[in-house]
N, C-alpha and C positions, 0 to 999 in steps of 0.2 A: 566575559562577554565582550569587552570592551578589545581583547585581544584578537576576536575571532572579527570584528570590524578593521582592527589596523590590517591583517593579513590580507584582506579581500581587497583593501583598498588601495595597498602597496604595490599588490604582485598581479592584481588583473592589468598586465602590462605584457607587451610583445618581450619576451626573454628567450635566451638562448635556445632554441630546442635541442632535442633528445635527437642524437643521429645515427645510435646504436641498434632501435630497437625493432624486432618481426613488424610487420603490419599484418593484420587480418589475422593474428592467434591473438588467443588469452598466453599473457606474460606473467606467472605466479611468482610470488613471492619477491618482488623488487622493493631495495631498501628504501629506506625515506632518510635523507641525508641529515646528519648531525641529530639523530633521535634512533639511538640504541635500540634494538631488538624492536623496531617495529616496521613493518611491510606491507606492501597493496599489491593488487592483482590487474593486471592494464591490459585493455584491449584497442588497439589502433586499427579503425576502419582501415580497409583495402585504398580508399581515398584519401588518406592523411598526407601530407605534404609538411615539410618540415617549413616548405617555403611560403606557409598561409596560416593564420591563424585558423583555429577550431573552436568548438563549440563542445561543453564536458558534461557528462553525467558522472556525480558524487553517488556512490551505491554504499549502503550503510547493512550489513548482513547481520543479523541478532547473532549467529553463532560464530563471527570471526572469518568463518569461511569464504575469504577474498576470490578466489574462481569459481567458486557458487552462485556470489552474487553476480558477475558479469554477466554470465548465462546469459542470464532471459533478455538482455539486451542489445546482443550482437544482431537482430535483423534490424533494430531500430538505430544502432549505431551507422549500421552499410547505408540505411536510406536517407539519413542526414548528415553524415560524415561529423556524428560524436564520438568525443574520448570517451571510453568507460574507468572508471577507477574505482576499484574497489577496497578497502580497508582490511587486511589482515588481523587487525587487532579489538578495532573497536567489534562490541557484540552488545548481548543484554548487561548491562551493568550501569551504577551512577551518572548521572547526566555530565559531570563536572569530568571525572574519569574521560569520556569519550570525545568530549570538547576539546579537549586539551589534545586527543588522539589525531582528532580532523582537524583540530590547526596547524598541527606538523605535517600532517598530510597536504595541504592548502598549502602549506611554503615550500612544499617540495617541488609538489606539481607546477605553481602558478609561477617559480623561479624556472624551471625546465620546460617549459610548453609554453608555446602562444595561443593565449587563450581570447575566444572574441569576448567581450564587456557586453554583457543583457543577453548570453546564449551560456548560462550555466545552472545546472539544474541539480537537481537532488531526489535521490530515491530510496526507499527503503522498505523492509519486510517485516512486518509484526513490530517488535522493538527498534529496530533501524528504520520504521515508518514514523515513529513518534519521533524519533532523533531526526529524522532528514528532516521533520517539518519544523522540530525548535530551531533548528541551523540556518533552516530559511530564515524564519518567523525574525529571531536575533538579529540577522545580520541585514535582511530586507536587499540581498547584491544575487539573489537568484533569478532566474525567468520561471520556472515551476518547481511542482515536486509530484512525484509521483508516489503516494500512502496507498502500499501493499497491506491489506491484512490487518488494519489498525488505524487511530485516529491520531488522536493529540494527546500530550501527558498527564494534562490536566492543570497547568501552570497554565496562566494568561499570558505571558509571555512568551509562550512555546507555540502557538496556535493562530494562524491566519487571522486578520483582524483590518488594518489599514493600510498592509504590508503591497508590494506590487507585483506579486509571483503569483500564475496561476496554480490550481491545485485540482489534482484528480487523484479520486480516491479508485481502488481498480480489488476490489473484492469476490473472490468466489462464494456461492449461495449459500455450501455447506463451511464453509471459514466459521470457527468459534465468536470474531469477529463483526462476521454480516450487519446483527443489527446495529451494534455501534455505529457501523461505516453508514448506514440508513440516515439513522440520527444526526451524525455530523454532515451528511448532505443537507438535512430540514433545517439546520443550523446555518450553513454558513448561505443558502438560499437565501434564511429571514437577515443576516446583515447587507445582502446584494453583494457576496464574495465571489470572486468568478472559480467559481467550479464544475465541476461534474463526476457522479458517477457512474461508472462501468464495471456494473456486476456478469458474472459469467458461473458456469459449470465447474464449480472446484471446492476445495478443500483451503487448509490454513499452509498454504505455503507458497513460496514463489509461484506467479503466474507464467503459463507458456510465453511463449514470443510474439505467438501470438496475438492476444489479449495486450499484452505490452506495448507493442507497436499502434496498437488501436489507442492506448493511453499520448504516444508522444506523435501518432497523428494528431490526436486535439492538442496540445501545446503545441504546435505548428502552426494550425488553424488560427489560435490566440496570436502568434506574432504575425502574419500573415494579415491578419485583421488591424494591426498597428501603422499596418504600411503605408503611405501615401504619394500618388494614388495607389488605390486597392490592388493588386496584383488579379484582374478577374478570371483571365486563363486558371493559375493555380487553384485560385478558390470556387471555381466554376469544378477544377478535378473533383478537387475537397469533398464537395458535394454530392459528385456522382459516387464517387467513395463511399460516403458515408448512406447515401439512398440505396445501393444496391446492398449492403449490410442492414439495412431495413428489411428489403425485400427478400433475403434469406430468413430472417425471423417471421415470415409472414407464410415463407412458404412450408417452413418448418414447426408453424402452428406455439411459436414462443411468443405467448400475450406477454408475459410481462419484459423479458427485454426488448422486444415490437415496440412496448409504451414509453419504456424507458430512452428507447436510440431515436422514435417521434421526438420524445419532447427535447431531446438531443439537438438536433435537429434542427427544429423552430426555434428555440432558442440560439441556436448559433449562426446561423444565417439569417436571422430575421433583418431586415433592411436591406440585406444585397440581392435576395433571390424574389419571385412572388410566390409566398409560401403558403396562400390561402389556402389553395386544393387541399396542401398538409394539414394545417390547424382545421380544417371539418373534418377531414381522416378522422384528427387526433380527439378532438371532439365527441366524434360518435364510437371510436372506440373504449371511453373513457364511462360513456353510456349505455356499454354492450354487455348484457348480461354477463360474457363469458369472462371478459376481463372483471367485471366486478364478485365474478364467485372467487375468482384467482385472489383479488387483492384481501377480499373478504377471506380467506384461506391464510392468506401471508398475515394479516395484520394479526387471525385470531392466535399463529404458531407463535409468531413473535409477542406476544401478549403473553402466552403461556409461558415463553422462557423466559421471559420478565420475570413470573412466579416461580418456575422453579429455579432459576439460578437466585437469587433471592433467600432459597429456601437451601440449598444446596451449601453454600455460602455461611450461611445461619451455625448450620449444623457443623461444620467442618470445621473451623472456629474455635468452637465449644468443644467439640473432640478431640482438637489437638491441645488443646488445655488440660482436659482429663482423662487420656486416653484408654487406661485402664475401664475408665465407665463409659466408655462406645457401646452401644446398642446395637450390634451388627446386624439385628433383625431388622431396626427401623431403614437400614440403608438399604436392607436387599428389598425389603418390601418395595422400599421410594423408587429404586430402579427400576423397578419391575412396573410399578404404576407408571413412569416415565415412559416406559417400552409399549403402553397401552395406553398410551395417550390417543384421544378421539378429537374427530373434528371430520371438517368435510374434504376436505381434497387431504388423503394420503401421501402425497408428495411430500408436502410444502409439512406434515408431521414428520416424515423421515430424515427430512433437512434438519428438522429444528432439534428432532433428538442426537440425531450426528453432533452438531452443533452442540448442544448441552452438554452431552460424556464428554468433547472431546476438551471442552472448556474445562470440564472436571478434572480431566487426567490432566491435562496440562499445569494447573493450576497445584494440586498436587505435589507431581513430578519434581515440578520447580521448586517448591521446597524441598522435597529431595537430596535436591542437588545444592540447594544456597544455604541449606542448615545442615548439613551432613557434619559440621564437625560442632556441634552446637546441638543439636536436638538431643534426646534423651535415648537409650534404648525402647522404650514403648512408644515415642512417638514415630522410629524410625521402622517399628513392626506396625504401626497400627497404619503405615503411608503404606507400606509394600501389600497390606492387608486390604487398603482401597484399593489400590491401582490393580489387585489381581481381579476383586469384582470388578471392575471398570472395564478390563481386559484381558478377560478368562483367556488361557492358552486353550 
């Protein structure tokens, strides 16, 4: 830990640039100098100048896949003229393992690029979401982080607390995910941690661009709010920006991101705009039957998979111990109950059981794969045996 602060604090320094390299492509598989067989993926806006320093997003990808992860971040690169970097090597594995992967990546870059000091950020997806936030958390030399798909490790020292990096969490509904990311919003809310969430339309895996660029519009907003005086032109755009992305969820009948990008909103301009009219908007929306059948719907799904993941958990556990005595009745029936699950708004049930299987199969899989030379032959039929109920062909 102690390494990952000397690097930050040595090389955030104007240094040679890179005078080789495309602008405006993803660049795969570029070495990291004096560290054997390991490589990042780099994307240099159309605006990079070798002759000004820039502003970098650290992209942490669970499966290694360094041009995977840049993706979603080349329209939010072009509108703020960030590096992207991505890591070839680091993926899901030991914290200590991957640290050691991003500090040689951190002396690569911070020795070859002029990097600006309070514009370096961190992102990552599922397991590269919990690493980008210990990285920050560690090292406290970030401006934000962007937590794809996931929260914190569960170490108190891995997770936002006194640190000065903003954080936004950027989840889709059906994401296995979701409710964590809920949680850790009501969480870092009750310490007054500046965050936000932006949930959307998706699944457990990278978000488009654009949902993305909506993430590093708000870390924008955040340093734009540090300026003195305020920049009111830009955060006067800010504004309309983020009001006419209201007004799309209003016209498109979405109560609960409507409620979510309101309280967005007031909370982030509160003192520089008059934001009454919003807060009795937010007010009577908050007392409107239709939003409260919604939330009444969301809270009761996520209640439910409280129970069965719980339950699901329990059971699996216990199975893989004695696999032989697996009850395969007990599992189809549980699915099957799962699949008939009741409540009042069908949506917000199809979310949650999405969500549950896919947590299942996930969960699963991954042993799979991290015990494959380890496991037994019956624990290694009795996996292939769930994951076929899970995901009949």
């Amino acid at each position: 830990m102690r390494s990952f602060l000397w690097v930050l604090c040595i090389f955030v320094l104007p240094m040679q640039g890179q005078n080789q390299l495309e602008i405006g492509k993803v660049i795969d598989s570029i070495p990291v100098k004096d560290s054997p067989n390991e490589y990042f993926a780099l994307y240099l806006p159309t605006t990079y100048s070798t002759e000004k320093s820039s502003s970098i997003i650290f992209v942490f990808e669970p499966a290694a896949r360094g041009a995977i992860g840049v993706g979603p971040f080349i329209s939010s690169a072009e509108k703020y003229g960030h590096i992207v970097v991505c890591s070839n090597n680091s993926r899901n594995a030991p914290y200590d393992r991957n640290f050691a992967i991003a500090n040689n990546l951190f002396g690569h870059v911070f020795a070859n690029f002029s990097i600006i000091d309070g514009e370096i950020y961190a992102a990552g997806l599922s397991g590269g979401s919990r690493l980008a936030a210990a990285v920050a958390s560690i090292t406290d030399k970030f401006a934000g982080v962007v937590g794809c798909g996931a929260g914190f490790s569960g170490l108190n020292e891995h997770q936002p607390s006194a640190q000065g990096y903003a954080y936004v969490g950027l989840c889709g509904d059906r994401d296995m995910n979701y409710r964590e990311m809920v949680e850790n919003k009501s969480y870092l809310n009750l310490i007054k941690y500046n965050n936000t969430l932006i949930t959307f339309d998706g699944e457990h895996r990278w978000p488009p661009e654009t949902q993305m660029l909506r993430a590093f519009d708000w870390l924008h907003l955040q340093k734009l709010k540090t300026q003195s005086p305020l920049p009111k032109e830009e955060l006067l755009k800010a504004y309309q920006r983020d009001y006419e992305l209201l007004s799309q969820f209003r016209t498109n009948k979405q109560l609960l991101y409507e409620a979510e990008q309101l309280e967005r909103i007031i909370k982030d301009y509160k003192g520089m705009f008059q934001l009454d009219s919003l807060s009795q908007q937010y007010k009577a929306l908050v007392k409107s039957k239709p939003l409260k059948l919604k939330l009444e719907a969301l809270d009761n799904a996520l209640e439910q998979e409280r129970k069965w993941v719980s339950k699901f958990d329990t059971q699996l556990l216990k199975d893989l111990a004695n696999p032989e005595k697996t009850n395969w009745n007990w599992w189809k029936k549980e699915l099957e109950k799962l699949d008939k699950s009741k409540g009042k708004d069908e949506r917000e049930l199809k979310k949650m059981i999405y969500r549950i299987r896919f947590d299942l199969f996930v969960r699963v899989f991954s042993r799979k794969n991290a015990l494959i030379h380890d496991q037994s032959d019956a624990q290694s039929n009795w996996i292939d045996t769930l994951l076929d109920l899970l995901n009949p062909s």
